[in-house]
N, C-alpha and C positions, 0 to 999 in steps of 0.2 A: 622762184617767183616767175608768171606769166604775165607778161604785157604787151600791148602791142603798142605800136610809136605813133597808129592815128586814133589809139583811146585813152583814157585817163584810168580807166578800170584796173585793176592789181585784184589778183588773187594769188595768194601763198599756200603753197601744198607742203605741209613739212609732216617727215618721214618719221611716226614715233619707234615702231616698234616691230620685230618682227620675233616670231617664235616657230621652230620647226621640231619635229619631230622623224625620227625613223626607224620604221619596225615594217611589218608585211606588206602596212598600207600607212606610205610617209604622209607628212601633212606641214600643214603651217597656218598659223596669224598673222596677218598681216594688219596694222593699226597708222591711219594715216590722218592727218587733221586739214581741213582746208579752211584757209583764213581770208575773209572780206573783209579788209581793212576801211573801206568805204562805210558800208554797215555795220561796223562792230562786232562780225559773226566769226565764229566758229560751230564749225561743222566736223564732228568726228566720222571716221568711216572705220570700219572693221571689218575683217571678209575672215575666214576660214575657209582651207581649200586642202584635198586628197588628192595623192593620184601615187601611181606606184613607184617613182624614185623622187624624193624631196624639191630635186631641180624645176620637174615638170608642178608639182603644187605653188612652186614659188612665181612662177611663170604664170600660172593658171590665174594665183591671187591675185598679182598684180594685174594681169588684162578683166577680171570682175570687178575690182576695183575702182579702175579706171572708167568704167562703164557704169559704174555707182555714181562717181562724179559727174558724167558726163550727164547724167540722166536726172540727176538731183534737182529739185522745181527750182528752188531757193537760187542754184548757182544758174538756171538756166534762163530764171527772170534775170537776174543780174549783168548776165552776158547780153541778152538780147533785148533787153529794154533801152529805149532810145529817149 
């Protein structure tokens, strides 16, 4: 859970699922849910990412991810509406 102590806003990112793979070219899914408990929302995310040792896609997924979130209209009105 993300809060700050001069908002009232909560957003909860919980962690569903991951799945990898390794052969020539490793991979993984990455499946992650973000919850606005203010608006009743949930928001699934899902990325899929390659690269050539498992470590580095897992790495990769999570920083696409995170930039899925970050960039999302939904959580961005949320954040920044006053």
């Amino acid at each position: 859970m993300i809060t700050r102590a001069d908002s009232n806003k909560t957003i909860e990112i919980s962690f569903q699922s991951i799945e990898g793979y390794i052969s020539f070219n490793s991979g993984t899914t990455l499946k992650i849910n973000v919850n606005i408990p203010e608006k009743n929302t949930t928001i699934p995310f899902v990325i899929t990412q390659s690269a050539i040792d498992l470590h580095k896609a897992v790495v990769y997924a999570i920083h696409d991810i995170s930039w899925q979130i970050v960039n999302d209209p939904t959580i961005q009105d949320y954040i920044l509406c006053k």
